[in-house]
N, C-alpha and C positions, 0 to 999 in steps of 0.2 A: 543473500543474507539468510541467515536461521530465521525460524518461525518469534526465536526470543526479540528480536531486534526488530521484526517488523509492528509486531506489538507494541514494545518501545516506540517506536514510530509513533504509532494508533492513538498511544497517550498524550503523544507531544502534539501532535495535530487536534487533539481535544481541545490539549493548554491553550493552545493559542489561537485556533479559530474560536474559543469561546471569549475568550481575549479580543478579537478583534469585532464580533457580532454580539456580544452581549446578551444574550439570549435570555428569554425570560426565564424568574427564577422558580419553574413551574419541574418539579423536583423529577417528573415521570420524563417533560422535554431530555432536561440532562441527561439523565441515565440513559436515555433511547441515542442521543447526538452522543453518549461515551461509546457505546456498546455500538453505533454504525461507525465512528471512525475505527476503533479497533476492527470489526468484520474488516471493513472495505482497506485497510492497512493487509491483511491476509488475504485478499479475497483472489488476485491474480495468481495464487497456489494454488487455488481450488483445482488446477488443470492436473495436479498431482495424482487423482484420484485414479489416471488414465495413464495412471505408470506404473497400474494393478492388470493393465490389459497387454496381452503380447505385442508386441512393436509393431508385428504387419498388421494389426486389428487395429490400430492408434489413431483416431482422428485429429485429436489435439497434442501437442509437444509440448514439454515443460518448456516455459519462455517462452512460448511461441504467439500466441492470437491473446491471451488474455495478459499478455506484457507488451502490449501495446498503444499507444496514443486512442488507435483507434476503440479497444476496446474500453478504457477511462469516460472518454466522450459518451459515446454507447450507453455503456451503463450508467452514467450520471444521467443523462437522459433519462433514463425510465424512473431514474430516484426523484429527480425533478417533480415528477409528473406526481409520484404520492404527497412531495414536500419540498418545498424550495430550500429552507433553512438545512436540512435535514441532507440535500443533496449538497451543499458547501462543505461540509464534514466528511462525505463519504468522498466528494471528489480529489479533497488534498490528503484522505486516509489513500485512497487507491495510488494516488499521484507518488507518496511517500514512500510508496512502496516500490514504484517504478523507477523511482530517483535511487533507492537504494540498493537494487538489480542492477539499477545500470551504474554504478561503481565498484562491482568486481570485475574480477579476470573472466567470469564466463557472460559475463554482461544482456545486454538485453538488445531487439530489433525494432525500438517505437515507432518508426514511420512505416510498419507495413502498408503494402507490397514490398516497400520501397528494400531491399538488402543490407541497409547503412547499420552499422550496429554499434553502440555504444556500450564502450564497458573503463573501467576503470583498474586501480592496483591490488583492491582487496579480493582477501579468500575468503571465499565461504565457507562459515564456520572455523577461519585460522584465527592467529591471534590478531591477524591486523582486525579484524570486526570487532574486536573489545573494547577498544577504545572510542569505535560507534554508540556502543551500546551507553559506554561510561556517559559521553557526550549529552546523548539522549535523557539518560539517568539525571545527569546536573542538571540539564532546560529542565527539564519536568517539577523539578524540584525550586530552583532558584523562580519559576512563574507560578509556581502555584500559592 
């Protein structure tokens, strides 16, 4: 999916885990619980940065270790440890993102080691993700 949709994402996992945890209406919590669901929505791209280094230099691959189960876990982990509340937002922002990777055609591996790969019918960045987006666009709107 584009960087547009997982954002979209980021927002919808706002809507609705605030929706579901309630979170005090302490104006700085919110803003910090929007601003980690969206990061942790983008955050499995971060691996992009390493598609500025020649291929035989390449530690990490796009979709590779940070689109995985294992790395969600992981890093919620370490969010936990600053903030419990705080790591519920980032877990279903990262999650949301993994969910949406793994419904296209070039899809995703979440059970590393493991080879199983999950992918789906959408293209990336074709017109079938429009209608993600739209999707996302009405939740956001119709819960908020």
């Amino acid at each position: 999916m584009m960087l547009y949709t997982h954002i979209l994402a980021g927002v919808f996992v706002f809507t609705i885990v605030s929706e579901i945890v309630n979170p005090s209406a302490n104006p700085g919590f919110i803003s910090l619980a929007f601003m980690i669901s969206i990061i942790a929505a983008i955050a499995p791209d971060f691996d992009m940065v390493f598609e500025l280094v020649p291929r035989k230099l390449r530690i990490v691959k796009h979709r590779g270790i940070t689109h995985t189960l294992l790395a969600l876990i992981a890093s919620s982990a370490i969010i936990t440890i600053y903030n419990k509340l705080l790591a519920v937002y980032y877990s279903f922002g990262y999650g949301s993102h993994l969910l949406l990777d793994g419904v296209t055609k070039s899809g995703i591996k979440p059970f590393y080691p493991f080879k199983y790969k999950l992918r789906g019918p959408i293209t990336t960045g074709g017109l079938s993700e429009i209608p993600v987006a739209a999707i996302l666009i009405i939740s956001v709107w119709i819960l908020a």
